[in-house]
C-alpha positions as CSV (number, residue, x, y, z in Angstrom):
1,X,156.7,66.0,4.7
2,X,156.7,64.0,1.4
3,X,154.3,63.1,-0.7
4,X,154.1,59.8,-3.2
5,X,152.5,57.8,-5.5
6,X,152.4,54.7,-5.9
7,X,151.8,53.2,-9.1
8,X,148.9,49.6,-8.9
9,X,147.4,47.5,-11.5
10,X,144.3,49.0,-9.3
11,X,145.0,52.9,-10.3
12,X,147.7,55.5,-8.5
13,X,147.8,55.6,-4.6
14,X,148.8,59.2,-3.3
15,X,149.4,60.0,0.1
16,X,152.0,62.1,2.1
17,X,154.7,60.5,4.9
18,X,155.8,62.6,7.6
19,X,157.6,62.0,11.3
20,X,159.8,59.2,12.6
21,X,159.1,56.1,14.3
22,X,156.6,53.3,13.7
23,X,154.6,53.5,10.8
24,X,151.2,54.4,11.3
25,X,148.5,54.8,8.3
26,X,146.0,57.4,8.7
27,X,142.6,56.0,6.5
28,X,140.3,58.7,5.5
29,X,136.4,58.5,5.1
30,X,134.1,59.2,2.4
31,X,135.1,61.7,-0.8
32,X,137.9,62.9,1.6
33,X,141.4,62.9,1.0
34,X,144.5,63.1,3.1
35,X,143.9,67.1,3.8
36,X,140.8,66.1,6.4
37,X,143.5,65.6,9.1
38,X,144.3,69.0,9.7
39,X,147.2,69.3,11.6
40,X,147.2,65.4,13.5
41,X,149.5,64.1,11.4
42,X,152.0,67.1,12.4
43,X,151.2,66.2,15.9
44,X,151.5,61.8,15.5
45,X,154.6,62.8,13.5
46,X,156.4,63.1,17.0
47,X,156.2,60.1,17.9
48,X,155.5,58.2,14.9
49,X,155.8,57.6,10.5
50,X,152.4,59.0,9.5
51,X,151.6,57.9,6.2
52,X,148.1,59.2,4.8
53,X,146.5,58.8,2.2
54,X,144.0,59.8,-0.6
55,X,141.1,56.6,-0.7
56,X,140.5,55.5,-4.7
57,X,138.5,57.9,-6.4
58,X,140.0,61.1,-4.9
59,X,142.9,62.9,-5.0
60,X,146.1,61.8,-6.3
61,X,144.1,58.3,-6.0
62,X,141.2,60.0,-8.2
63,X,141.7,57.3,-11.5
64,X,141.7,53.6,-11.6
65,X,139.6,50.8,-10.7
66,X,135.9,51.6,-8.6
67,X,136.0,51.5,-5.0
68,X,135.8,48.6,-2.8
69,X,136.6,47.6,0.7
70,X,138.7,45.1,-0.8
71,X,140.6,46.9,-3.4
72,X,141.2,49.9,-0.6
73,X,142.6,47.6,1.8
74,X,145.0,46.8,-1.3
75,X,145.4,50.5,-1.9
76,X,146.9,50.6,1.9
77,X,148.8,48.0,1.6
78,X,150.3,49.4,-2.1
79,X,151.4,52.4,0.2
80,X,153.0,50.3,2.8
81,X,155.1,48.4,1.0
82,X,156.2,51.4,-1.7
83,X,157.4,53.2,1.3
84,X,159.3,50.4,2.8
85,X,157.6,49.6,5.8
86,X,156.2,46.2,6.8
87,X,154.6,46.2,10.4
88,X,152.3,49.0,10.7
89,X,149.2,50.4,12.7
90,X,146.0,51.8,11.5
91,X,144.2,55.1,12.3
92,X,140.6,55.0,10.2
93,X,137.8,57.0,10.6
94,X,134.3,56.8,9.3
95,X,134.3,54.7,6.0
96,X,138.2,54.3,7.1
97,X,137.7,52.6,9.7
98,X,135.7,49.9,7.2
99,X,138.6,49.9,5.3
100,X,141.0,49.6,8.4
101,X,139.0,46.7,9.1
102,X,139.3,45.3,5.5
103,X,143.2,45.6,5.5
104,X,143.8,43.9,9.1
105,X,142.3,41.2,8.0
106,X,144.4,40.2,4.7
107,X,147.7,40.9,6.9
108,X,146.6,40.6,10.4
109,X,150.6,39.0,10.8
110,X,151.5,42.6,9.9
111,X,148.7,44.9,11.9
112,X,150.1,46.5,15.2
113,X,147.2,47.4,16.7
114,X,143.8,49.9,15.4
115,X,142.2,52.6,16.1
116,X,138.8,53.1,14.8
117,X,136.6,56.0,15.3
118,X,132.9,56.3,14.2
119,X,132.8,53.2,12.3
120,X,130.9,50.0,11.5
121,X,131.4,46.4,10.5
122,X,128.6,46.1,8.6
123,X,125.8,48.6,6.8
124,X,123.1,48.8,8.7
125,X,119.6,50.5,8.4
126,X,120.8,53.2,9.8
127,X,124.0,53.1,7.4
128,X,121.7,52.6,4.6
129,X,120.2,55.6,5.3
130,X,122.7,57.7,6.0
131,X,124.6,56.9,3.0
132,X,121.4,57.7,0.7
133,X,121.4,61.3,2.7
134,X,125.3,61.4,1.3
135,X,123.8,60.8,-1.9
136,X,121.4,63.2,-2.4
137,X,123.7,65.8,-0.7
138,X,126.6,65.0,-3.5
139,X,123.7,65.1,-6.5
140,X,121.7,68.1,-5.3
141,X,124.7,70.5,-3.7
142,X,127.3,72.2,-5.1
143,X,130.8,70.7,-4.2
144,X,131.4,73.9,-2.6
145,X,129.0,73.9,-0.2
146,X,129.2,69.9,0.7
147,X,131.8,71.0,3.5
148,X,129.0,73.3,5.2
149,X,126.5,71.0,4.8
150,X,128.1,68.0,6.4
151,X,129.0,70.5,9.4
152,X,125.1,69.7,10.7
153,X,126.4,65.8,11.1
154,X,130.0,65.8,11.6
155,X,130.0,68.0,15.4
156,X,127.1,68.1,18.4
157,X,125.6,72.0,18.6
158,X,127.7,72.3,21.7
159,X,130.6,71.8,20.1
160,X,130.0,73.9,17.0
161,X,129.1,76.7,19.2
162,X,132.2,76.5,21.8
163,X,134.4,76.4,18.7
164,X,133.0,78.3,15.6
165,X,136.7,78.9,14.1
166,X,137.7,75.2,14.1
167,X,134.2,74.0,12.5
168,X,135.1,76.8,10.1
169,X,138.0,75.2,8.9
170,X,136.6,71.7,9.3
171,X,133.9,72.8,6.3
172,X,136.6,74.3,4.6
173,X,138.8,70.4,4.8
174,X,135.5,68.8,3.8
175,X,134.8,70.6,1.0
176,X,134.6,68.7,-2.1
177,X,137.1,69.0,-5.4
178,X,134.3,69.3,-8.1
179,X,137.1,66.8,-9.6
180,X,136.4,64.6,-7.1
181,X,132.4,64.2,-7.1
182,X,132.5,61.3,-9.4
183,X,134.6,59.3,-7.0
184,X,132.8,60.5,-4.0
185,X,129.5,59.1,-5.5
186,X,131.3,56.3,-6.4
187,X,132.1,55.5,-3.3
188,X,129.0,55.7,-1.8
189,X,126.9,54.0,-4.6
190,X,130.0,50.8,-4.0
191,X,129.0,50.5,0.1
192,X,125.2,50.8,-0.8
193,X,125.6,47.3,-1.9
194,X,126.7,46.6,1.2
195,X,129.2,44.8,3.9
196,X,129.5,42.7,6.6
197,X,132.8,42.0,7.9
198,X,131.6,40.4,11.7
199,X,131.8,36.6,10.8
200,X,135.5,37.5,10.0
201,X,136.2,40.1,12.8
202,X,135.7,37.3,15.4
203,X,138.6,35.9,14.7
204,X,140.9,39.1,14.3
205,X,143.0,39.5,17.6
206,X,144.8,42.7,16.4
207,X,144.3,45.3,19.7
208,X,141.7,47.7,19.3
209,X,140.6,51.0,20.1
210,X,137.4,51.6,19.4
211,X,135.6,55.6,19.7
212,X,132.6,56.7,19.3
213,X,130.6,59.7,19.8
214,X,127.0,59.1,21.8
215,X,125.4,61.7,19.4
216,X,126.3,60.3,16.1
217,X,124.1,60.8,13.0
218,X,125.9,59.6,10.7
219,X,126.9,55.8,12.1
220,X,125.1,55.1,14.8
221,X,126.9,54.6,18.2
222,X,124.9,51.4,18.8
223,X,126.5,49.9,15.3
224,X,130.1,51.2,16.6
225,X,129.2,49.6,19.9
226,X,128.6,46.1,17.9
227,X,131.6,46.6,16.7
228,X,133.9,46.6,19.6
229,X,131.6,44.1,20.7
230,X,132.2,41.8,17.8
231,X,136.7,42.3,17.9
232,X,138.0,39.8,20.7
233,X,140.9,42.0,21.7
234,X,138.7,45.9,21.7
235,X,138.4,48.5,23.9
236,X,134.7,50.7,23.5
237,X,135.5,54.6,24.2
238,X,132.3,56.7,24.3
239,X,132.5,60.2,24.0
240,X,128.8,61.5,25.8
241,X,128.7,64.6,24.2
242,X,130.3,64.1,20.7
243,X,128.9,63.3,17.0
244,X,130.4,62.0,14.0
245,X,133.6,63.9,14.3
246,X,134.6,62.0,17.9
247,X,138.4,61.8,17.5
248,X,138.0,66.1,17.3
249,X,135.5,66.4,20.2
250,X,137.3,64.5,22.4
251,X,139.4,66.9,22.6
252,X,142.9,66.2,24.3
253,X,141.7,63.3,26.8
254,X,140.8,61.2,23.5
255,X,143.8,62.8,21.7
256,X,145.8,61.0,24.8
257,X,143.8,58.1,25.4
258,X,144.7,57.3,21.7
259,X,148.5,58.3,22.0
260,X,148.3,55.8,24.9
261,X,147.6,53.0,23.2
262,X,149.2,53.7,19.9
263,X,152.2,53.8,22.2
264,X,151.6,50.4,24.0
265,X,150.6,48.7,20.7
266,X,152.3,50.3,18.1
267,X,155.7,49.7,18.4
């Protein structure tokens, strides 16, 4: 594994590169940096060039410019191009996904194919919501206890209860640098003002895979459903029995419908 930086007129972009084969960027969500994959990249890294990275405001990506859809989707394409790739594929989740979106459509010429789990194309009411819960959450709770917290949203009871050790560690992943609380809240004060990418998305033919899990708090399924309704060239994946945290609670028969595509579309 290797990590980098990459300096921008935007601010540093830090990220790590691992495996061999196509390039494939892993786009984190909200006040989370390139540790919330665990061990996927070790196991994408078998088949493919993982590169992940820390989203502005955090990290190695903590100083610079504020956050924007925009500006992130030049943050990706910063880490691209510094590590000498030039096609590409896209694994976002959450606010990643958004920001997945954001970067297929400056370089759709470049863009394999996406995968986007528990994701939107534009803030809804819902969204709105959900991001003011984030809000309060990051001014009222200690960073250190952000990871536990989120635990309520990011997996269904079942789930949590089948699995107690790998929640565990999930909290532990989402917990929150104190360094990074500024770029966190940040963040979610920037997509409070709101996006809507659909008038675009109808024209982006880049394959999809969409995911989403039927018991999401956080975005709602119906909003990921418009989504994959809204991409001419998506595939919807519902996962009954998963929240937030879908591309986990899939288990492996998401785990392999996604290796599946990624290896139709990706090379």
């Amino acid at each position: 594994m290797t990590t980098f930086t990459i300096d921008t007129p935007r601010g540093p972009v830090a990220g790590i590169e691992s495996g061999d084969g196509p390039a494939l960027v892993l786009v984190a969500g909200l006040g989370s940096s390139h540790r919330i994959w665990g061990d996927l990249p070790g196991v994408l890294g078998r088949r493919f060039t993982v590169l992940a990275i820390d989203n502005r405001g955090i990290g190695g990506s903590r100083s610079g410019h504020h956050f924007s859809l925009a500006d992130a989707a030049l943050d990706v394409l910063a880490a691209v191009d510094g590590r000498g790739h030039h096609h590409f594929a896209l694994l976002g989740a959450s606010m990643g996904g958004a920001i997945a979106l954001a970067t297929a459509l400056q370089v759709p010429h470049r863009v394999r194919c996406l995968v986007l789990a528990s994701c939107a194309a534009r803030l809804s009411g819902h969204g709105r919501r959900s991001l003011e819960l984030l809000r309060a959450l990051l001014r009222h709770l200690p960073p250190e206890r952000l990871g536990s917290a989120l635990m309520t949203l990011a997996f269904a009871p079942p789930f949590a209860q089948r699995f107690p050790g790998f929640v565990d560690e999930a909290a532990r992943l989402y917990g929150l640098d104190p360094d990074d609380l500024p770029g966190a809240t940040d963040q979610v004060e920037r997509l409070l003002v709101g996006w809507d990418l659909r008038p675009q998305l109808a024209e982006l033919e880049v394959p999809a895979l969409v995911l989403r899990g039927e018991r999401d708090p956080i975005v709602a399924p119906e909003d990921t459903a418009e989504l994959a309704a809204t991409l001419p060239a998506a595939e919807l994946v519902s996962v009954p029995s998963a929240a937030h945290s879908v591309l986990a609670e899939g288990g492996g028969a998401v785990l392999d419908k996604v290796l599946a595509f990624l290896a139709e579309h990706a090379s």
